[in-house]
Residue frames as a rotation matrix with the C-alpha (Angstrom) as fourth column:
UNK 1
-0.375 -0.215 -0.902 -17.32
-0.875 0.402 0.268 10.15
0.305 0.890 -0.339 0.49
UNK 2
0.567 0.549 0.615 -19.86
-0.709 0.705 0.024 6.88
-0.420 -0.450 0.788 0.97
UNK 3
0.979 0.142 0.149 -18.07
-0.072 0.913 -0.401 5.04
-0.193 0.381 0.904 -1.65
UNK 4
0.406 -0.901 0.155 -14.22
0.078 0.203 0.976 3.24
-0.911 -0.384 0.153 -1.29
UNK 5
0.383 -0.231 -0.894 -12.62
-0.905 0.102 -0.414 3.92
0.187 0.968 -0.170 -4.79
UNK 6
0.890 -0.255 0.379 -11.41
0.409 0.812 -0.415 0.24
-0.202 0.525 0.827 -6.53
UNK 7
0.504 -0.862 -0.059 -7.49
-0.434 -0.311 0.846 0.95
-0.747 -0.400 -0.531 -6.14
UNK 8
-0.236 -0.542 0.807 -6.62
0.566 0.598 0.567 -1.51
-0.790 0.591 0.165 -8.61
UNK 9
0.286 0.677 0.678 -8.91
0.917 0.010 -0.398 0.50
-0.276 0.736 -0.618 -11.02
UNK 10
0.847 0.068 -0.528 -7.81
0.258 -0.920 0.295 3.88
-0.465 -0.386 -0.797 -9.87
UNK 11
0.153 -0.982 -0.111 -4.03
-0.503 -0.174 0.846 2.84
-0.850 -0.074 -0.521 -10.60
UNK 12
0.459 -0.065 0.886 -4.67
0.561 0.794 -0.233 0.51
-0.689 0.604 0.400 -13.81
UNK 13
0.991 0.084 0.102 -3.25
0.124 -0.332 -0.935 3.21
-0.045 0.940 -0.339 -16.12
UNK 14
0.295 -0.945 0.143 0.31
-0.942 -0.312 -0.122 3.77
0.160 -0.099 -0.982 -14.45
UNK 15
-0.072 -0.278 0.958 0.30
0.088 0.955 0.284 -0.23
-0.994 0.105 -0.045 -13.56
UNK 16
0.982 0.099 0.161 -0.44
0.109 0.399 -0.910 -0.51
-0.154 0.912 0.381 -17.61
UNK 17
0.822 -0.566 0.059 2.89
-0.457 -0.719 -0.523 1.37
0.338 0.403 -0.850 -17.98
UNK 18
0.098 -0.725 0.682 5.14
-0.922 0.192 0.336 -1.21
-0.375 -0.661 -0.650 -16.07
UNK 19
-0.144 0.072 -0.987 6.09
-0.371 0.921 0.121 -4.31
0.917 0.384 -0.106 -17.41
UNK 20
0.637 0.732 -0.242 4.84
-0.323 0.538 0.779 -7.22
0.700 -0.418 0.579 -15.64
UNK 21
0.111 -0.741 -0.662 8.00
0.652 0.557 -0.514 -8.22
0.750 -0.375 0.545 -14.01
UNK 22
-0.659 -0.285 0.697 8.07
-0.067 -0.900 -0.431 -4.84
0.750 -0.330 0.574 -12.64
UNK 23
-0.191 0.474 0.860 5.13
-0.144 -0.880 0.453 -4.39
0.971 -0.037 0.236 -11.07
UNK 24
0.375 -0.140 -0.916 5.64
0.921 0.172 0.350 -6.42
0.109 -0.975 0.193 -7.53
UNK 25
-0.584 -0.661 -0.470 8.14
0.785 -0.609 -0.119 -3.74
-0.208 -0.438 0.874 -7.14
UNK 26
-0.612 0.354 0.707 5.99
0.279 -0.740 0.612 -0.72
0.740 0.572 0.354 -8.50
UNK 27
0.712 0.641 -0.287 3.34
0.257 0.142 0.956 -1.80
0.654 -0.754 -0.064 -5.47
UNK 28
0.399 -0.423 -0.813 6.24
0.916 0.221 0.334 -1.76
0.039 -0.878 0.476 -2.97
UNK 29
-0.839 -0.374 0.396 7.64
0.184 -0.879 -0.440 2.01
0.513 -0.296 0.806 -4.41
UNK 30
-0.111 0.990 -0.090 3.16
-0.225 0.063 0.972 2.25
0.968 0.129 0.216 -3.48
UNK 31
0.459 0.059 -0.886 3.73
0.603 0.711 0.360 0.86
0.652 -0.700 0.291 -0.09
UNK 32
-0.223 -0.267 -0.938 5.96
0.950 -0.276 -0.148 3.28
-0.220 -0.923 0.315 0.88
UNK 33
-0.808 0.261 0.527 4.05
0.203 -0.717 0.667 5.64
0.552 0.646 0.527 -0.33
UNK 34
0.695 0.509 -0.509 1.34
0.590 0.003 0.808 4.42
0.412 -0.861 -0.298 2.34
UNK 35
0.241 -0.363 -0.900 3.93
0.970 0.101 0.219 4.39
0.011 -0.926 0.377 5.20
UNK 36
-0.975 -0.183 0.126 4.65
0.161 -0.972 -0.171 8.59
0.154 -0.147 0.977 4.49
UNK 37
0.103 0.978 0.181 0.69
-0.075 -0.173 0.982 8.85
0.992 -0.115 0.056 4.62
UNK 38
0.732 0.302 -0.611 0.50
0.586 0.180 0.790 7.21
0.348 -0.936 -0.045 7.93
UNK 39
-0.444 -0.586 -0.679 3.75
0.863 -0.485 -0.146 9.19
-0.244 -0.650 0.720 9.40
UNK 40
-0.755 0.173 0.633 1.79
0.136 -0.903 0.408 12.00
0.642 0.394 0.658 7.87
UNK 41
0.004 0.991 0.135 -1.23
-0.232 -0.130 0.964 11.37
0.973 -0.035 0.230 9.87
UNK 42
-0.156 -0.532 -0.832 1.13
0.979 0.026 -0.200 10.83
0.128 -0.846 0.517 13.04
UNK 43
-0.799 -0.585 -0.139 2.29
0.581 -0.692 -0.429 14.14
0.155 -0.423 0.893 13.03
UNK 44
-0.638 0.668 0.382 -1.21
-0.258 -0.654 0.711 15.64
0.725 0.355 0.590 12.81
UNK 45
0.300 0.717 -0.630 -2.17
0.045 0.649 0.760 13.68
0.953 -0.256 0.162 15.79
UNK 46
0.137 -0.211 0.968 -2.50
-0.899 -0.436 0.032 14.28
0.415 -0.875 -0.250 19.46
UNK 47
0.817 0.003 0.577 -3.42
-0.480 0.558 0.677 11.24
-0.320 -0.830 0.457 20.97
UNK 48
0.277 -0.957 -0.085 -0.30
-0.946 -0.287 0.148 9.28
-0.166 0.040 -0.985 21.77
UNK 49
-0.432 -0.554 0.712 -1.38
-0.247 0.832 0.497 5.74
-0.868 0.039 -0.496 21.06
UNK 50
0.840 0.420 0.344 -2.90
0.284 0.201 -0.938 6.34
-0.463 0.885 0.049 18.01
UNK 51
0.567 -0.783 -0.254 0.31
-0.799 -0.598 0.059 8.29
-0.198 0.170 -0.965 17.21
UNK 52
-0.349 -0.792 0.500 2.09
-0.614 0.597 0.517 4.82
-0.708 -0.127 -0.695 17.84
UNK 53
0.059 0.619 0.783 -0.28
0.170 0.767 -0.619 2.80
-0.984 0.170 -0.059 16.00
UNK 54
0.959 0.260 -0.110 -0.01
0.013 -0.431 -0.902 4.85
-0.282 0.864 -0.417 12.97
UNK 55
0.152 -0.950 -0.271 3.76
-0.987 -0.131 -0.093 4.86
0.053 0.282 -0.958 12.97
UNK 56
-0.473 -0.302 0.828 3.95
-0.090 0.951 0.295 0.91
-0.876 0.065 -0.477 13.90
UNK 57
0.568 0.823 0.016 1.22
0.184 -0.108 -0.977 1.00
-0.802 0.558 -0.213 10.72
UNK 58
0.829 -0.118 -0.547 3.92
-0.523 -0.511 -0.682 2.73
-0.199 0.851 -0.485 8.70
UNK 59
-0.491 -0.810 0.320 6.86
-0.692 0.586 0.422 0.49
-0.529 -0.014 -0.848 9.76
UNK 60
0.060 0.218 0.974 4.56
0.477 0.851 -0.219 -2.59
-0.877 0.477 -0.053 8.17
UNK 61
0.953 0.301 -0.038 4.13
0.072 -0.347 -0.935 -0.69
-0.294 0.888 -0.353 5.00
UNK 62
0.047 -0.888 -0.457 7.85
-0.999 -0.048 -0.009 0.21
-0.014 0.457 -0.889 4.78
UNK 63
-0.280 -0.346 0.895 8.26
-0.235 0.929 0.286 -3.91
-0.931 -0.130 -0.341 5.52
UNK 64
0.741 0.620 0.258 6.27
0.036 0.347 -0.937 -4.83
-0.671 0.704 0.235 2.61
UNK 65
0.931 -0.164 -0.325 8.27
-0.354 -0.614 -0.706 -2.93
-0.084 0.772 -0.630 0.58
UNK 66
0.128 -0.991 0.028 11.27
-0.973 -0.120 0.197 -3.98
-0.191 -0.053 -0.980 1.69
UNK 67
-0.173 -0.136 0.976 10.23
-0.013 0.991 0.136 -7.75
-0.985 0.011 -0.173 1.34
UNK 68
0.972 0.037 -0.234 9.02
-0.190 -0.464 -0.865 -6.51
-0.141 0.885 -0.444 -2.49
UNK 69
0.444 -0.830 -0.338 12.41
-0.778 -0.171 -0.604 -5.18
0.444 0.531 -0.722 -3.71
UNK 70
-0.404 -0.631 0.662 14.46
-0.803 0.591 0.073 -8.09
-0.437 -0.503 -0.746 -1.62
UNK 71
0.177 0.371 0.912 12.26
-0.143 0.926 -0.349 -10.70
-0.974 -0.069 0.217 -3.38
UNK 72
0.523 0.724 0.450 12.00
0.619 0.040 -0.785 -8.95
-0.586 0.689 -0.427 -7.22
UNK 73
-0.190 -0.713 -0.675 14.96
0.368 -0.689 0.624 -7.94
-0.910 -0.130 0.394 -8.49
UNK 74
0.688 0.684 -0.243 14.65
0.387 -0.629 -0.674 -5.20
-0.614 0.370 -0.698 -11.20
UNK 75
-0.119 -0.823 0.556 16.45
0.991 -0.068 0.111 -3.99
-0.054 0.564 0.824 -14.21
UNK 76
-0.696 -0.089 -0.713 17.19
0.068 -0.996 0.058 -0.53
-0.715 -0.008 0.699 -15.18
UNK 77
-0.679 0.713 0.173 14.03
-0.130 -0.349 0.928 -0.47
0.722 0.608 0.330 -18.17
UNK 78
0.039 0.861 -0.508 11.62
0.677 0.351 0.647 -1.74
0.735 -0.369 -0.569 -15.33
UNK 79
-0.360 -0.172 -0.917 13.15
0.866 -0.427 -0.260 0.81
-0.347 -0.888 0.303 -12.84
UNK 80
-0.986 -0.108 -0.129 12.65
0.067 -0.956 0.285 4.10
-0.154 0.272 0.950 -15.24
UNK 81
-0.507 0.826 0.248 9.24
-0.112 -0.348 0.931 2.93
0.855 0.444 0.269 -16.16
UNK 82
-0.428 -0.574 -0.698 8.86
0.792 0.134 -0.596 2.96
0.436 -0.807 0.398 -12.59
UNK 83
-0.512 -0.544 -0.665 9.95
0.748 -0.663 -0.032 6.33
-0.423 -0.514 0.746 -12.02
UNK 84
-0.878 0.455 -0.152 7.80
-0.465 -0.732 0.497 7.76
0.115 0.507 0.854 -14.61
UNK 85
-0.169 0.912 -0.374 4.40
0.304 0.409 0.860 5.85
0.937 0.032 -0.347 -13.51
UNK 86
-0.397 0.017 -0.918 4.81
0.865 0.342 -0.367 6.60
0.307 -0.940 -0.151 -10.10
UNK 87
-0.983 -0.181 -0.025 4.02
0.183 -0.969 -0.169 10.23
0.007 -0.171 0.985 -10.12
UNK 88
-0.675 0.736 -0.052 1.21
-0.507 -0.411 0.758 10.13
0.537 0.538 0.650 -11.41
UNK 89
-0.283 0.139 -0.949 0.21
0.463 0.886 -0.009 7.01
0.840 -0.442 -0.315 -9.09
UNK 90
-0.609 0.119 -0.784 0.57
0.793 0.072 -0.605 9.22
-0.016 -0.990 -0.138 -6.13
UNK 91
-0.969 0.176 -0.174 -0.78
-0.135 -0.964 -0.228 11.87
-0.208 -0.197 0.958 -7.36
UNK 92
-0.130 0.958 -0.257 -4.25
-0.455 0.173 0.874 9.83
0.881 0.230 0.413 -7.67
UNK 93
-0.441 0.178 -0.880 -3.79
0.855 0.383 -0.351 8.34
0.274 -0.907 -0.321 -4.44
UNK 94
-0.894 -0.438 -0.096 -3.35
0.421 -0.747 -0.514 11.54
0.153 -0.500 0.852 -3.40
UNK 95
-0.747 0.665 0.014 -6.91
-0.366 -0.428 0.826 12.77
0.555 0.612 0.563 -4.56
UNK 96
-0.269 0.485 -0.832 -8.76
0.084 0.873 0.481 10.46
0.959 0.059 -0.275 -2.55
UNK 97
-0.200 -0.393 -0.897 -7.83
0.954 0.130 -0.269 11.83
0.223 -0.910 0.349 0.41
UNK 98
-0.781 -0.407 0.474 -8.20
0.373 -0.912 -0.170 15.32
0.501 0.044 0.864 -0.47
UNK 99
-0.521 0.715 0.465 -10.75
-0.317 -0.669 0.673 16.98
0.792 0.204 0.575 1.38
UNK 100
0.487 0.730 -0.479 -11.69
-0.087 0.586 0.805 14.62
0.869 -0.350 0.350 4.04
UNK 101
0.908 0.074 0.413 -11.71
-0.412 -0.035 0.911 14.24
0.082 -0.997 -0.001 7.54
UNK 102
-0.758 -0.647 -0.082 -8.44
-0.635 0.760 -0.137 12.16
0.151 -0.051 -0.987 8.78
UNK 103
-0.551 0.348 0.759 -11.31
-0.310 0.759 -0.573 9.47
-0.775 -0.551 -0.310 9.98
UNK 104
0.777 0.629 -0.005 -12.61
-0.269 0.325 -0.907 8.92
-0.569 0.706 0.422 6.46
UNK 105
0.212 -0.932 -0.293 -9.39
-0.848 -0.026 -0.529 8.86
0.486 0.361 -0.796 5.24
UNK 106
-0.547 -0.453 0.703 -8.23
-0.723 0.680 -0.124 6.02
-0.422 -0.576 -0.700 7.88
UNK 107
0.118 0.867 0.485 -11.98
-0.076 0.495 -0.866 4.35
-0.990 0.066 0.124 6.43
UNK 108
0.929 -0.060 -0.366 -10.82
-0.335 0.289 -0.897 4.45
0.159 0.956 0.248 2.69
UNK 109
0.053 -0.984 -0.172 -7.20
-0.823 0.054 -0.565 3.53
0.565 0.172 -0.807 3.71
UNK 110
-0.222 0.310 0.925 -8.41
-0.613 0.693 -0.379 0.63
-0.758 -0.651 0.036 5.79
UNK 111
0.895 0.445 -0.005 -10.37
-0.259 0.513 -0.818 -0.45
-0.362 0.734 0.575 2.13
UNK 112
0.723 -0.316 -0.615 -7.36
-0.690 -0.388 -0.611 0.34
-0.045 0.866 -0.498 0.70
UNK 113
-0.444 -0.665 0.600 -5.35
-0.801 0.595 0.066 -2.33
-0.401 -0.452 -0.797 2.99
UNK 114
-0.279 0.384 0.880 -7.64
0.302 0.905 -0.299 -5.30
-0.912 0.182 -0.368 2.17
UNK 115
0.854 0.462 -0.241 -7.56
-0.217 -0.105 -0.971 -4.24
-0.473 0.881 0.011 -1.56
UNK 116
0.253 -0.964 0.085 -3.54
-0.963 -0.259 -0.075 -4.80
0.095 -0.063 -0.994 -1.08
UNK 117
-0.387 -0.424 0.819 -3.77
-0.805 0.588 -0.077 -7.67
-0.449 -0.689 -0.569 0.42
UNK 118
0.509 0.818 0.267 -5.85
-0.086 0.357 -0.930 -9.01
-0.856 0.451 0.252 -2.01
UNK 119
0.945 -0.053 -0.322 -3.72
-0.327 -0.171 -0.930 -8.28
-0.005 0.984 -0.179 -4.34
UNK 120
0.034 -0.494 0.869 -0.88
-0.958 0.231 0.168 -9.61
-0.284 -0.838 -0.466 -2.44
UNK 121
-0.027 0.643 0.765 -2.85
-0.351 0.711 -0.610 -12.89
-0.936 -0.285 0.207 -2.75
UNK 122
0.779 0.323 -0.537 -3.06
-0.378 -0.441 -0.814 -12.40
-0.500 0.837 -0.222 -6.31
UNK 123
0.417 -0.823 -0.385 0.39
-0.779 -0.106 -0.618 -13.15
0.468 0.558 -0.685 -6.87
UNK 124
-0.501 -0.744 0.443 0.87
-0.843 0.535 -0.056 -15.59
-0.196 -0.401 -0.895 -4.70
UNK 125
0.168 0.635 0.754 -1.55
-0.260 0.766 -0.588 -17.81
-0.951 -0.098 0.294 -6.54
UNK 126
0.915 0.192 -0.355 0.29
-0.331 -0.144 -0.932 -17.13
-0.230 0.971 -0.069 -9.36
UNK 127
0.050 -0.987 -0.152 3.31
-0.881 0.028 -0.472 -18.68
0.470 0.158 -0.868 -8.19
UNK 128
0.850 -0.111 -0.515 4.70
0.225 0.960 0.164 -22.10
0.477 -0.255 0.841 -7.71
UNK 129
-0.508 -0.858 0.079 8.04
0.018 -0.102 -0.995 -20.76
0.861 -0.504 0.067 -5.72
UNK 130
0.495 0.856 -0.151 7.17
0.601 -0.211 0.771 -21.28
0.628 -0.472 -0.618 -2.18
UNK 131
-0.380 -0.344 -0.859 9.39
0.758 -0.648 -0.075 -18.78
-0.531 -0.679 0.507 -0.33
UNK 132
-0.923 0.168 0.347 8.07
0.128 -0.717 0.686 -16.45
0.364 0.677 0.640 -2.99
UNK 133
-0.058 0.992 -0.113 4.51
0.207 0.122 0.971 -17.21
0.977 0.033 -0.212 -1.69
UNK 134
0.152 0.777 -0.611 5.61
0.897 0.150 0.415 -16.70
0.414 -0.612 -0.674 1.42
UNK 135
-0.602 -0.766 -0.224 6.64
0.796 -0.599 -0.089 -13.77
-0.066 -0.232 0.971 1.37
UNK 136
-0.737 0.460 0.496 3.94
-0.166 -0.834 0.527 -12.37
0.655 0.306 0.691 -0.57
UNK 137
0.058 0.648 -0.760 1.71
0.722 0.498 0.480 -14.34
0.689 -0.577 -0.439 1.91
UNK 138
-0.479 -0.604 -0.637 3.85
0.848 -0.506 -0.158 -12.21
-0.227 -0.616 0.754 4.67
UNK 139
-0.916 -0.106 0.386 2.95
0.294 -0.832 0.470 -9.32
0.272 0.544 0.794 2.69
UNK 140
-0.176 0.968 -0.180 -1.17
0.280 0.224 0.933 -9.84
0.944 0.114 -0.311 2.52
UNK 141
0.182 0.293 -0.939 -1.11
0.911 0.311 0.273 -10.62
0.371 -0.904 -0.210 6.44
UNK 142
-0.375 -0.424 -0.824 0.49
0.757 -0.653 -0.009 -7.14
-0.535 -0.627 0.566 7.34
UNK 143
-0.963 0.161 0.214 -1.87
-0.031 -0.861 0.507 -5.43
0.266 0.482 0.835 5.26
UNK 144
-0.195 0.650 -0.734 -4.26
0.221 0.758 0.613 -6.72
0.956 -0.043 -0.292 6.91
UNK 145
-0.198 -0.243 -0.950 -2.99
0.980 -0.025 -0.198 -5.89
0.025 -0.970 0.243 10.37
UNK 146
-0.993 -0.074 -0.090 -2.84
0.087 -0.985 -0.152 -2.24
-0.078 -0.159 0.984 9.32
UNK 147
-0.573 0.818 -0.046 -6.61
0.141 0.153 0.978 -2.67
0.807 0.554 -0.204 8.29
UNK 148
0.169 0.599 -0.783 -7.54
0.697 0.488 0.525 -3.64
0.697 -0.634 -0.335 11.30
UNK 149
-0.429 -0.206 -0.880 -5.97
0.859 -0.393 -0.327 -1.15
-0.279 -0.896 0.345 13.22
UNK 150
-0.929 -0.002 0.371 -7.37
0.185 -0.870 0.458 1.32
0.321 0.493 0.808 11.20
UNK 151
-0.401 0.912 0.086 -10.94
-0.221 -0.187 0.957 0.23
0.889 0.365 0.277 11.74
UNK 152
-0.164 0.226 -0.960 -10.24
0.973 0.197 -0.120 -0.57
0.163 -0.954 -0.252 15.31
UNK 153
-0.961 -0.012 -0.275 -9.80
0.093 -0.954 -0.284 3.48
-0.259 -0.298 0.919 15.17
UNK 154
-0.652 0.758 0.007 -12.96
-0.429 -0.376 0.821 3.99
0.625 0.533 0.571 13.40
UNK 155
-0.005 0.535 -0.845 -14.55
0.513 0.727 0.456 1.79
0.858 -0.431 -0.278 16.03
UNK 156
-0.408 -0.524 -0.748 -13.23
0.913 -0.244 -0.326 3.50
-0.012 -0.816 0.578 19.02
C-alpha cells in the first residue's frame, strides 16, 4: 500500500454519528483501540526491545484515553451513540491493516499517529480552558512519541 489513508476521512461517517461533545471521548474509546493493535503486534514479535517499545507505545495510547474520559465527561445519549459508531470505526481501522506486512502496518500507524496528533491540536485551538489545552496538548505530544518510535523501527 504506497498511499497512508486520511483517518479523519476514513472515520468521518461514525464521527458524523456522535454529537460533538462526544467525540473527544469517541477518539479516546479509538485510542484504545490503537493500544490492543500495538499489544497485538507485541505478541507477534520476537525481538525483545521492539516487544517493549510496542507495549510502552500501547501504555501512551491507553494514557490518552485515559486523559480523554478524565477531561470530557459524557452523558448516557453521547455514550450509546458511542457504542453504536464504534464498531463500525474499528472495523475500518481494521481494513487498513489487513493484508500487510507488520512493517507497513507500523508505516501507516506511524501516519496514523501524526494524523492524531493533529487532531489533538485541533481541539486545543478550539479552546480557551487552559488545563483543557493542556491536556489535549499532553495528548498530541504522546502521539507523536509513538510516531516516532514507529518510524525509528522502519528506520532500523
Amino acid at each position: 500500500m504506497s498511499d497512508t489513508p486520511n483517518f479523519g476521512e476514513l472515520l468521518a461517517p461514525m464521527m458524523g454519528a456522535v454529537p460533538e461533545p462526544a467525540l473527544p471521548r469517541f477518539l479516546a474509546t479509538l485510542e484504545r483501540g490503537a493500544a490492543g493493535r500495538y499489544r497485538l503486534w507485541a505478541e507477534q514479535e520476537e525481538d525483545v526491545e521492539t516487544v517493549r517499545g510496542l507495549l510502552a507505545c500501547a501504555e501512551r495510547e491507553d494514557e490518552i484515553a485515559s486523559r480523554v474520559e478524565k477531561l470530557v465527561p459524557i452523558d448516557a445519549t453521547g455514550q450509546e451513540a458511542i457504542d453504536r459508531a464504534f464498531p463500525a470505526a474499528r472495523e475500518a481501522y481494521f481494513e487498513v491493516f489487513a493484508g500487510l506486512s507488520a512493517r507497513e502496518q507500523w508505516r501507516i500507524q506511524a501516519s496514523a499517529e501524526r494524523q492524531g496528533a493533529a487532531a489533538w491540536r485541533g481541539m486545543v485551538a478550539g479552546s480557551t480552558d487552559p488545563d483543557t489545552r493542556d491536556v489535549l496538548e499532553g495528548c498530541a505530544l504522546l502521539e507523536e512519541e509513538n510516531a516516532a518510535y514507529l518510524e525509528s523501527l522502519l528506520q532500523g
